[in-house]
Each structure stands twice: as C-alpha cells, then as structure tokens.
C-alpha positions, 0 to 999 in steps of 0.5 A: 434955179428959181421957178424951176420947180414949177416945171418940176411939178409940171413934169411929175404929172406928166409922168416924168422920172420920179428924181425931177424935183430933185434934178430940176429944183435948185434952192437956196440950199442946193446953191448953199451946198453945190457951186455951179462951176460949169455948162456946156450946152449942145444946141439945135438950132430954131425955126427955119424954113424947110429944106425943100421949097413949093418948087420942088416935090414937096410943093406938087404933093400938095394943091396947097400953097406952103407959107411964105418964109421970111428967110432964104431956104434952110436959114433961120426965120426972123420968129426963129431968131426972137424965140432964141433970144428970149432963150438967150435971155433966159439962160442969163437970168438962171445963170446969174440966179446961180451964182456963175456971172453977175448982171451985165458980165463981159467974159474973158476968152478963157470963160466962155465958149460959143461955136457952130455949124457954118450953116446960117442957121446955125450961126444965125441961132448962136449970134440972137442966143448970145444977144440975149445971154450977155448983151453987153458982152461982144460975144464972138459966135466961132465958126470954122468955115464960110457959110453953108459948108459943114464942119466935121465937128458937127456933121454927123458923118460916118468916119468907119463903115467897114462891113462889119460896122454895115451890119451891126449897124443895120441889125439894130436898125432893124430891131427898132422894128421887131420881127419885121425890121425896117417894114415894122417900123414904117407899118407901125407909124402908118396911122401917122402917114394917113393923117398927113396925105390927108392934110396934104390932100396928095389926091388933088395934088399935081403929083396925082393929077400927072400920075407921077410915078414918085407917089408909088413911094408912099406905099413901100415900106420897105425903106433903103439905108445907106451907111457909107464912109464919109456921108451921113446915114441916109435913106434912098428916094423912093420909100415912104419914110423918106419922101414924108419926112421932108412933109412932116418937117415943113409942117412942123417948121410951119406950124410954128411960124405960122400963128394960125393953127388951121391954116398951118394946116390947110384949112384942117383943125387938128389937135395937138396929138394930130400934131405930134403923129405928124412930127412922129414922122420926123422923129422916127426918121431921126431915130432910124438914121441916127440912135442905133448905139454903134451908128451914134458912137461913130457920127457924134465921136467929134463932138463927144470928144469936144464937149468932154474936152470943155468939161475938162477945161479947168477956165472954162465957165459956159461952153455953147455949141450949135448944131442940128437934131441929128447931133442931139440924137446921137449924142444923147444915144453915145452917152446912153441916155434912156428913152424919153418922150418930151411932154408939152412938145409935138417932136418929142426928142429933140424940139426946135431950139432944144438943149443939152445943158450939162452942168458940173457943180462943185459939193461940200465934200470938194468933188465934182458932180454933175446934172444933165436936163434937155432944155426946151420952149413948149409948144405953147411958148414957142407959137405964142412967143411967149416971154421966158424968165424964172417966173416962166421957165422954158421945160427942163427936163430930166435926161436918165444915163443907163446903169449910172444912180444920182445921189440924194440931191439928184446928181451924178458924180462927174467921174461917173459921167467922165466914164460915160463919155470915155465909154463913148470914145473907146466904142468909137474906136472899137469900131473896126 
C-alpha cells in the first residue's frame, strides 16, 4: 500500500514490533508476488454521543455543563459520520491501490458484504462508510433487526456461565490485578481517578452539595462483576471503576467532537498523556469485562464463527462488520492476539472508529497467507478532521497472534490463522 510505509516508520519510532515495516509496506514487489484476494474488517463504530445525558448521574457529578450533541443519545454524531467516510474513502484508495476493485466499482452480492449491529450508530457508521468506499456502487448496509435492538451476532453476551465458567472467569480477572485482584486493578489506576474528579470538579458538583450517598462509590475499589447466561458481563453500581467509566467515555466522546481541547475539558489545559489516563479509565473497564480468554471465547464465539466463515468464502472479496469496543476487544483476546498500546491515540486498545482488517493474499507458490493490522485516525486526524488518502494514511498497526512466526515478507500462513479461529471455536465449545 503506498504510503504505508510512512506509518511504518512512524511506528518503529514508536517502539512498534520490529516486523512493522514488513507488515505494513506493500510495494511494487509485494503486490508483484502477493494477490490480495480478501478483507474482512471487524469494525467499531464512530463518534457518538454518551450513553448517559446532563439529566442523569453523570450530569450532578459535575457543575459543568456536558456539550451539546448534534445526535440523539448513543447515536452517531454528524463529525462521526464525516470522519467515517474520509475512512471509507481511504479504504477504496488502497483497495484499488492493490489491485482488489477498480475505480467506481459496482459489487455483486457474492463480493462484498456489509453488516451490523441494529443500533443506529452502528448502521449509521456502516452506511457514511460505505459512501466513502464505493460511492457508486448502492451498497446495502444488512441489519438483522429494527433499531436499538441487539443482534446476537454482535452482542457480547454470555451464552455459558455454569459455576465453573463463574470461576475460571473471575480467576483471570483477577490476575489482571495480581496479589490483590479487582482492588489491584482500581489501586493501580487511582492517579487516573484523581485527574478526572478533578476535571470534573466532583466537589462543587450537585452530587456534593446534596451529600448524595452515590459519591461514596468513588472510594471503593472493591468492584462487583456479574457474569450470567445470557447478559453481557457487567459491573454492579457502586464501585469506582464502574461509575468513572461512564465519565471517562463522555470526555473521550467530547474531546473529539469538541474542536476546543480546554473546553472539552472544562476550562483544564490538559495534555495528551492527561488525556489518555482519562481514557485509561474506559480501557481497563473494557479489559476487566471482556479480555479475560475464557469470558472473550465465550461473548465473541458468533462473530469468530462468522468472520472465519467469510475468510472461507470462496466469492467473497470485502466482508465489513460493525460493532462496538467490546466486540474488537474480545475478538482479538479469542484469536490470541498479544498485548498492545496503540501510539498516537488516547484509548489505546480500540480508538473510536478502529479496525481489524484481516487480509487473505495469495503467494507465488499458490497458498494462501495472511496479515492482520488494526486500522485507526490518530488523535490528531480525528480532532482536525483531517483528510485521509495514501499520502496520509490512517495508522495501521500491526496486531502479533501468540505462538504463530510471520514469513520473510511479514505474513502468517492462512492455515496457521485458520488454526487460530478454530482454536477459538473448540475453546468455546470446551466450555462447560
């Protein structure tokens, strides 16, 4: 892919795998040898607004006034849907840079697939996507249901939770936070609760003022998981982690939509790594509900099935799924993906709008490999809105699979990544 490379190089500095260049360039002589044959991308939506509104909990945490959205709660924001197309448009450049669709191509059903979640910022992202991608084309965005209801393909859901499951479960959740469990995890990010209780200004807020007995929840650490058939792991009110997700996520979601950094921040001038402990908040509460390997197994088991199912398709060209967070999270966790920090981005996991592209290439000796990349705007070109193209690629950075070695030109071999998801589908089932 042309300028690629240059977010290659971007990443060695970084301190990105050593294999990046390999991974990420794609010249003249990779495209020579290689024939990308296939992507399936597993997508988060773009900006919404908070989940919460200045009505609720969130909005008497603080004296401040919340931004005002240019969308309905929880849908996708009209900046949300522009940076998605400029995303959209910059897949087609590559795509049509290597080879896979000419200029102004108009798919068949068999080449291209385009699903997601029946929440309206998930078909919202999917539809300015694809206007980007093949404008031309009439690409129908499927979704299984009306709006605002979940489709089991994407909810992340627990679909075993015998008492066992329970245990193991909570076991290597708590590992994440060593001798101390769940109270190590919350002590760790403690800094990152100081910064934003005092971005918030929790004691000039209306909870403060009314002596509100919810508050106490900033002090414990002692937070309560719930895993149960048929819900999504979650957390019981009352525990800091719990209550300061819903602020960290509103100041992410606001300090993208928002152009003015101080007032995204309340009048606080903060930097980019204050920034990014306030996402921390978000991050760890993704990485506690949903990357502990027997929960990600069991909550991404539909769309490990479905995205090795397209891999499989033998007319399938361009597979693009859209979900949430949680879904990236587990399914990267599912397929063993080792851990990772995103540079240039403030949540470091799984950014707004970010992407697993898989691709499936076929090599001169006639078999099939594969790459795998998270595809992302940095901070900078999602708050300046800045225009995406091969000259100024998005990141891409490289995701490493644990125990599997890339060949000279930086590719697994697709049996080896076939392994990996049916790996992913017999510890699902393994679950009692």
């Amino acid at each position: 892919m042309k300028g690629i490379l240059i977010t290659a190089i971007a990443l060695l500095s970084l301190g990105a795998p050593s294999l990046a260049s390999a991974q990420a360039q794609r010249s003249q002589d990779f495209k020579n040898k290689y024939k990308l044959k296939e992507a399936v991308v597993l997508s988060r939506h773009n900006i919404r607004s908070p989940l919460s509104d200045s009505k609720s909990d969130l909005g008497r945490m603080t004296p401040h006034q919340w931004t005002e959205w240019s969308s309905g709660k929880s849908e996708l924001t009209s900046r949300g849907g522009a940076l998605e197309t400029m995303m959209g448009q910059y897949f087609r450049k590559w795509l049509v840079d290597a080879g896979m669709f000419p200029e102004n191509y108009v798919p068949t059903a068999d080449d291209l697939n385009v699903i997601a979640n029946s929440m309206q910022r998930c078909i919202a992202t999917a539809q300015y996507f694809t206007s980007g991608f093949m404008p031309v084309g009439g690409v129908r965005v499927n979704h299984r249901y009306t709006p605002s209801k979940m489709d089991p393909l994407f909810n992340p859901q627990l679909t075993k939770a015998s008492p066992e499951f329970v245990a193991e479960a909570m076991a290597q959740i708590n590992a994440m936070g060593g001798k101390k469990g769940i109270v190590g995890i919350n002590e760790e990010i403690a800094p990152d609760y100081a910064l934003i209780t005092e971005v918030l200004d929790v004691d000039n807020s209306p909870m403060k003022k009314e002596n509100d007995p919810k508050l106490k929840a900033l002090d414990n650490y002692n937070t309560e998981i719930v895993l149960e058939k048929w819900a999504e792991p979650h957390m019981k009110a009352g525990s800091a982690l719990k209550e300061l997700n819903s602020a960290s996520d509103a100041f992410i979601l606001q300090y993208y939509e928002e152009p003015d950094s101080v007032k995204a921040a309340f009048g606080k001038n903060l930097t980019r790594d204050q920034w990014a402990q306030i996402a921390n908040i978000k991050d760890t509460y993704q990485d506690v509900l949903f990357t502990a390997p027997i929960v990600a197994v069991n909550v991404a088991n539909p769309l490990i099935q479905y995205m090795y199912d397209e891999l499989r398709s033998p007319d399938r060209k361009f597979t693009f799924l859209v979900g949430h967070d949680s879904n990236l999270s587990s399914v990267a966790t599912a397929l063993g993906v080792e851990e990772y920090e995103l540079p240039n981005a403030i949540e470091k996991k799984t950014p707004i709008g970010s992407k697993i592209v898989v691709e499936k290439f076929i090599g001169p000796d006639g078999e099939e490999y594969a790459d795998i990349n998270i595809v992302y705007q940095s901070v900078d070109q999602l708050r300046n809105m800045e225009l995406l193209g091969l000259d100024n690629p998005p990141m891409i950075y490289p995701l490493t699979l644990k125990g599997l070695e890339r060949n000279a030109d930086g590719l697994y071999s697709m049996a080896d990544l076939a392994a990996r998801f049916e790996q992913a589908l017999a510890a699902y089932d393994a679950i009692k």
